[in-house]
Residue, then its C-alpha position, 0 to 999 in steps of 0.5 A: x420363685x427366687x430360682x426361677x427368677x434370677x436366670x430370667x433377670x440373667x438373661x434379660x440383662x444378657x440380651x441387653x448388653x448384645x443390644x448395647x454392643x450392636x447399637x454401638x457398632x452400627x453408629x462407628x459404622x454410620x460415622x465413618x460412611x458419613x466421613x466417607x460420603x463427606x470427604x468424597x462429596x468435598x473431593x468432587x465439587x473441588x475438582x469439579x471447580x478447578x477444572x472449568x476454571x482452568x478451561x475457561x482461562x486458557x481459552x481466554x488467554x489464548x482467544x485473545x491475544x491471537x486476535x489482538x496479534x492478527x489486527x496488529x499486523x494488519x494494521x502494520x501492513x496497511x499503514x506501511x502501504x500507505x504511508x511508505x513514501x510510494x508516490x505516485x506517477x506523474x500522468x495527464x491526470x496530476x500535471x500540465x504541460x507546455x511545449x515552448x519553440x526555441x529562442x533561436x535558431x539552429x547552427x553549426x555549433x549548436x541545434x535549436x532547444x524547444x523546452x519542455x515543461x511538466x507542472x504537477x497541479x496535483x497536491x501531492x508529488x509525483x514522479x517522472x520513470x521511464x522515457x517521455x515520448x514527444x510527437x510532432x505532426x504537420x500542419x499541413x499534412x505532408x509530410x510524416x510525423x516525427x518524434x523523439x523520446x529521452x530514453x538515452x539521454x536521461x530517464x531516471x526516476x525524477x520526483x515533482x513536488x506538488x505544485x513545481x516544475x521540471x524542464x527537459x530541452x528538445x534539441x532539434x535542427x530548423x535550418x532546411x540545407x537543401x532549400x534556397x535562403x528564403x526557404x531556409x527556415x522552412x522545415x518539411x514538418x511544421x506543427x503548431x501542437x505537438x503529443x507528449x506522452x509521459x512514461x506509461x501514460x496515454x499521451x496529450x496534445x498541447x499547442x507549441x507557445x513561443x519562447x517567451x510563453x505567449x500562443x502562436x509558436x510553430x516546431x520546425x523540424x528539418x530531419x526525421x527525428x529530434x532528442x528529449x533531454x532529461x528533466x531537471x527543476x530549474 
């Protein structure tokens, strides 16, 4: 009995200590998959993180700035055109005019001077650019119209400020040579209205006022032309 038992004990503890041993392999091996699955789940959701987090800033950083740059230099440009001291011409729209006959009459020295006035009756200033055309037509029709423009004698861009003035002398002859001296004074074209056109504008037709500024004035004109002086404030 004793010699048959003391194998069988042997072997029950021999097995015993195998099952120990492989126990103890199995939980390394199921600790150190765990600390693999650990850090690899911890290595994934942190660049998982970085990653959108980077994205999204430099999409926002560059969405942004862009469009504020674009706005800017359309507000820029806009404010540049509009307040960049561009004035606008002086046309039949933003002024008045008047034509006044001279005070006197021709002579040898010195022609008659008709004077002719823009007014800006607009609220802004405006300028005069180019030659201003004058137009003078008889009354009675017979004879042909004649003009006369400032395109050589002063065209140069002139400013008005809103409300003010410019002049320009119409020189011209009313002294008829050919015709007896009661006839003197008795040009082949007397208009009492006249067509001023300003530079690039549709012309208007105003009466001629006399000298002192009152109606009934009459541009006698003796020849077949006349000269527009250059504007000036006066």
């Amino acid at each position: 009995m004793r010699t048959t038992t003391r194998p069988a004990l042997l072997a029950v503890g021999a097995v015993a200590t195998l099952a120990l041993s492989l126990t103890a392999c199995n939980d390394g091996s199921g600790t150190q998959d765990s600390a693999v699955g650990t850090s690899a789940s911890s290595a994934a959701p942190s660049g998982a993180t970085s990653a959108p987090a980077s994205a999204p800033a430099a999409h926002s950083a560059s969405a942004p700035s862009g469009g504020r740059t674009s706005t800017s230099g359309g507000g820029n440009s806009s404010s540049g055109i509009g307040g960049g001291g561009v004035t606008a011409a002086c046309t039949t729209k933003n002024t008045s005019v008047t034509f006044l006959q001279s005070s006197g009459h021709a002579s040898d020295a010195q022609p008659a001077a008709a004077t002719l006035k823009i007014t800006n009756s607009s609220g802004a200033p405006c300028t005069i650019v180019g030659p201003t055309t004058v137009v003078a037509d008889d009354d009675q029709g017979k004879a042909s119209p004649v003009s006369g423009d400032n395109s050589k004698d002063g065209s140069d861009a002139v400013d008005v400020p809103a409300g003010a003035a410019v002049v320009a002398d119409v020189l011209y002859n009313d002294v008829n040579s050919e015709g007896t001296t009661s006839a003197r004074y008795t040009c082949p074209v007397l208009a009492s209205h006249v067509k001023v056109a300003l530079p690039k504008d549709v012309g208007t037709t105003v009466n001629v006022m006399k000298a002192n500024g009152s109606p009934g004035g009459v541009f006698s004109v003796c020849g077949t032309d006349f000269k527009v002086g250059a504007f000036a404030a006066r």
